[in-house]
C-alpha positions in Angstrom: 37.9 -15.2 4.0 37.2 -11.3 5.0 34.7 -11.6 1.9 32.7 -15.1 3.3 32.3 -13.1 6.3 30.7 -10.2 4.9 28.7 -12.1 2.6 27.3 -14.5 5.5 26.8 -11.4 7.4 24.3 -9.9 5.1 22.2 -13.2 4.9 21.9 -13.2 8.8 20.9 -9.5 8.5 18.3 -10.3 5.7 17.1 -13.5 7.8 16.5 -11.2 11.0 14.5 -8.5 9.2 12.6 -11.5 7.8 12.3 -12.8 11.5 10.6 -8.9 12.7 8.1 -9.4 9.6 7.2 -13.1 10.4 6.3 -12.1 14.1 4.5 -8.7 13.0 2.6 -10.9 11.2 1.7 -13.2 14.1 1.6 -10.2 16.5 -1.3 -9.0 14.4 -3.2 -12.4 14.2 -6.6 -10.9 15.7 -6.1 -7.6 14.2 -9.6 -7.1 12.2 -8.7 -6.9 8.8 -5.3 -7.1 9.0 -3.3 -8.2 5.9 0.0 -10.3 6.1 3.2 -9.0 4.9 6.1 -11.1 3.5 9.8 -10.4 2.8 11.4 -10.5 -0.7 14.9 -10.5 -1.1 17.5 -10.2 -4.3 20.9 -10.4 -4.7 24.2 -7.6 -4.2 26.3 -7.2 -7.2 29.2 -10.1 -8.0 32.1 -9.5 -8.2 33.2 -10.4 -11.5 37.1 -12.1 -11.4 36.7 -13.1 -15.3 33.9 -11.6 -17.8 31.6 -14.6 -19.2 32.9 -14.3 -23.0 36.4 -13.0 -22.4 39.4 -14.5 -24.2 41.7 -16.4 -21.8 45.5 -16.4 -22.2 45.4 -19.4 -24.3 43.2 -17.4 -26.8 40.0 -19.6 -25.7 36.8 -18.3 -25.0 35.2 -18.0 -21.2 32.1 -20.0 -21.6 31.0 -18.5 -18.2 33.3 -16.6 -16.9 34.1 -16.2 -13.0 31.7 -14.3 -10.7 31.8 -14.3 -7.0 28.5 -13.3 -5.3 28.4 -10.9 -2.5 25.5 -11.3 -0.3 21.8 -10.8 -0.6 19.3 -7.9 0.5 15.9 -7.0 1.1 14.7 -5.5 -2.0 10.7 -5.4 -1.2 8.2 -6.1 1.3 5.0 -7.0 -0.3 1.6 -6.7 1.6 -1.0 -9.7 0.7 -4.3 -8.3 0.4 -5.9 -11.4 0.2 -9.3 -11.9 1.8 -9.2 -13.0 5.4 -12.3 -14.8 6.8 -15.7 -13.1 7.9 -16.8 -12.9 11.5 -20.4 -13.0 12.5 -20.5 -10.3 15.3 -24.8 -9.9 15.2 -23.6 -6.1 15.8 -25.7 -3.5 13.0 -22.8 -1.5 13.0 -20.3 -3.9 12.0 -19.5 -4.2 8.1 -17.2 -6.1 5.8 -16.2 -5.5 2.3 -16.7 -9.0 0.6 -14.1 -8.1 -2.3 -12.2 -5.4 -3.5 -12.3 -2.0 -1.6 -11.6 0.4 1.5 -13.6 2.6 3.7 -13.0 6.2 3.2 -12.3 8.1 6.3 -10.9 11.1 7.5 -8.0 11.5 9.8 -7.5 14.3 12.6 -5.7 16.3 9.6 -8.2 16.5 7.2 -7.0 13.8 4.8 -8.7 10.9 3.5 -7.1 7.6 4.6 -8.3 4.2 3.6 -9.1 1.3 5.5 -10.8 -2.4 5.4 -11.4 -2.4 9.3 -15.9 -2.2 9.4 -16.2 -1.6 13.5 -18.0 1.2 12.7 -19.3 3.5 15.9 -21.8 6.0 16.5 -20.6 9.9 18.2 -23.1 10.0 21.1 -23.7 13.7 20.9 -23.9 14.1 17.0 -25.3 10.9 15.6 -22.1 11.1 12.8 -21.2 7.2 11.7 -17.1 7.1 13.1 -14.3 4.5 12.2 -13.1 2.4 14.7 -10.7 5.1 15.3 -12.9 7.5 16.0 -12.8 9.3 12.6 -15.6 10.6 10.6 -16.2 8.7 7.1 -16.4 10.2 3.7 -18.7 10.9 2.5 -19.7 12.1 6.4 -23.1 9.9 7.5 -25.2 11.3 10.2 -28.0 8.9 12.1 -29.6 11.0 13.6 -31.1 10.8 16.9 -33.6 8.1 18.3 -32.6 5.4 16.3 -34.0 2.2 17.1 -32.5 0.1 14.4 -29.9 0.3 11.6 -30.0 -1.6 8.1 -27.1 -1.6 6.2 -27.7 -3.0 2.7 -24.9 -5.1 0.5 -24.9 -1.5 -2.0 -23.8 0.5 0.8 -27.2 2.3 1.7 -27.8 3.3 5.2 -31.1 3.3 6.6 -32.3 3.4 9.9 -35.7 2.8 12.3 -36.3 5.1 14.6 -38.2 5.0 17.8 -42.1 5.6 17.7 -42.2 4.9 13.6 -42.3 1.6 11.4 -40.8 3.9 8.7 -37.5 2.8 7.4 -35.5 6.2 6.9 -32.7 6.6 4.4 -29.9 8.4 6.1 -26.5 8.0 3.3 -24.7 5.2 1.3 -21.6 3.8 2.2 -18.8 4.7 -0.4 -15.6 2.8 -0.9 -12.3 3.1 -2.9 -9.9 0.6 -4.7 -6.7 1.1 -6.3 -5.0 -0.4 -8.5 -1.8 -1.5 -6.8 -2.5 -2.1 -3.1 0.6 -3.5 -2.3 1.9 0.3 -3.3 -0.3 2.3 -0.3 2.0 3.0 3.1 0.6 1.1 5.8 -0.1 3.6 8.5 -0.8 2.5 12.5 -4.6 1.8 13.5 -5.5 -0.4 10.9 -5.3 2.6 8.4 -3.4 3.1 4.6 -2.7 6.2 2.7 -2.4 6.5 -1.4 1.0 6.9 -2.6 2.6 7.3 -6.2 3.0 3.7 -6.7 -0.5 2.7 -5.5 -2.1 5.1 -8.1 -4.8 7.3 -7.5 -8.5 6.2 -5.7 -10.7 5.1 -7.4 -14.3 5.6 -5.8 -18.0 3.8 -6.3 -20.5 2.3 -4.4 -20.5 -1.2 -3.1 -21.6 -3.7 -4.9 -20.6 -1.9 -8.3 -18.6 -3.4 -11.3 -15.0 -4.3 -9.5 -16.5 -3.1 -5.9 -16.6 -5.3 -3.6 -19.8 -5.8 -1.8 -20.9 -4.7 2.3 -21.8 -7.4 5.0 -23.7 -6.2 7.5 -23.3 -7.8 11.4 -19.6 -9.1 10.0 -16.1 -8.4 10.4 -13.1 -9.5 8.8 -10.5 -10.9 10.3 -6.6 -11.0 9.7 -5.4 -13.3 6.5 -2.7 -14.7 8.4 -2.2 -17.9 8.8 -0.2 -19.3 12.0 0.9 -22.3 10.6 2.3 -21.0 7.6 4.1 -18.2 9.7 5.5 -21.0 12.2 6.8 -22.8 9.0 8.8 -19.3 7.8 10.0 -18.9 11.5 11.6 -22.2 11.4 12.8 -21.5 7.9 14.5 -18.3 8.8 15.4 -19.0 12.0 17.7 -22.3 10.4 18.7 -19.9 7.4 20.4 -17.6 10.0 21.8 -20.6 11.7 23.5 -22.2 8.7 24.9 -17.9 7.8 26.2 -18.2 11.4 28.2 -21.3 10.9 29.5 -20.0 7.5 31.0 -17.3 9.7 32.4 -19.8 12.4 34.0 -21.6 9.6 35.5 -18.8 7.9 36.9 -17.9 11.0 38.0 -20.7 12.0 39.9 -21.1 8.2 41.6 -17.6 9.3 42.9 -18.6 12.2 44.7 -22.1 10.8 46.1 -19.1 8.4 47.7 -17.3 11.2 49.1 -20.5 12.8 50.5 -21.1 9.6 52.4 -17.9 10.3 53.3 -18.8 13.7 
C-alpha cells in the first residue's frame, strides 16, 4: 500500500509541474515571439521482484519476470521553436526573422544574448539601434541624427532618409545567429536566450543567407502558442492529477480495512 502511495504521489507531482508549464505558456500568449514549452516525462526505476529470464523453483524459465514500477518524473522540458504568426505593425523599426535565426544583442554585462523579439528602438541622444530591452545590437548600428525614414531590407541592410536629402544612406546590416540545438539555449527573462553547451556554439550570417532566415520589415512575430491546444493539456493534466488523487484515496482507504482487520 505505502508503495501505491508514493508512486501516485509522484504522478500528481509530475501533473502539477506540467500544470505551471501549461499556464506559463498561456501567461505568455501575447508575448512577441514567445515560444511554447512542453513537459516530457519518463519513468523511476522498477523494482524488480523476479528477473525476466530467471529460473523459477520448478526449474522453468521466467518469460517476463516480475517488475513493479515506481512512479514517473520530469525528465525534460523542451522549448518549441516553431514559427508563430507575423504581425503587421506599419512601424519601420519593427522586424521579424521569417525562418531560422536570433538577434544578437548585448546585455548590461557585456555579453551577447540572443533573441527573436524585432521591437527594435532608437536611443534619442545617440541615434544607436536598441532591443526592446534597451540593449545595444551586435554588431552596434548607429542612425544617426535627422532621420526621416528607415528601410530595412529582407538581407538585413539598414538604410535610412534623412531630412533635407532624397539620398538613401547606408547606415549597417542586421546580423543574426542560429544554433544548432535551440531547444539546448537557457531561456533567460525579457524575451532573451543565452548559448549553453548543449545548444552548441553561434553560428553567425546575414539574413537571407543559406539556412538564415530572412528580415520583415513593419512585422512582428507573435507567440506560437496555441490556446486551444493548451486548454486541451489543462484538462488532460488537470484529470491525470485527479485519477493519481483517487489512487491515493483508495490505497488509503485499503489500509485502513487492514487495520480494522486488526481491531
Amino acid at each position: 500500500m505505502e508503495r501505491a502511495l508514493n508512486t501516485a504521489a509522484t504522478g500528481m507531482q509530475a501533473q502539477q509541474t506540467n500544470i505551471d508549464i501549461i499556464s506559463n505558456n498561456l501567461a505568455n500568449i501575447n508575448t512577441t515571439a514567445y515560444k511554447k514549452a512542453q513537459a516530457h516525462f519518463s519513468t523511476l526505476f522498477s523494482q524488480v521482484l523476479t528477473a525476466p529470464g530467471a529460473v523459477l523453483s520448478d526449474g522453468r524459465t521466467s518469460p517476463n519476470g516480475v517488475q513493479v514500477g515506481l512512479g514517473v518524473e520530469l525528465s525534460s522540458t523542451d522549448k518549441s521553436f516553431g514559427m508563430g504568426s507575423l504581425n503587421n505593425t506599419n512601424d519601420p523599426l519593427d522586424v521579424a526573422i521569417e525562418g531560422e535565426g536570433f538577434l544578437q544583442v548585448v546585455n548590461p554585462d557585456g555579453n551577447i544574448v540572443y533573441t527573436r523579439d524585432g521591437n527594435l528602438q532608437i536611443d534619442g541622444q545617440t541615434g544607436e539601434l536598441l532591443s526592446s530591452q534597451g540593449y545595444g545590437l551586435f554588431p552596434s548600428i548607429n542612425l544617426g541624427n535627422n532621420v526621416q525614414e528607415v528601410r530595412i531590407q529582407r538581407d538585413g541592410t539598414i538604410s535610412v532618409v534623412r531630412g533635407g536629402s532624397a539620398e538613401e544612406e547606408v547606415v549597417g546590416n542586421l546580423r543574426i545567429a542560429k544554433f544548432t540545438n535551440n531547444s539546448g539555449l537557457m531561456e533567460l527573462s525579457q524575451n532573451l536566450y543565452k548559448e549553453t553547451n548543449a545548444s552548441g556554439n553561434p553560428q553567425e550570417g546575414s539574413p537571407g543567407e543559406s539556412g538564415f532566415g530572412s528580415i520583415r520589415q513593419k512585422f512582428l512575430e507573435l507567440s506560437n502558442v496555441k490556446v486551444v491546444e493548451e486548454v486541451v493539456n489543462m484538462i488532460t493534466a488537470q484529470r491525470a492529477y485527479e485519477a493519481n488523487s483517487n489512487a491515493i484515496k483508495a490505497s488509503s482507504e485499503m489500509l485502513q480495512q487492514a487495520n480494522n482487520l486488526v481491531n
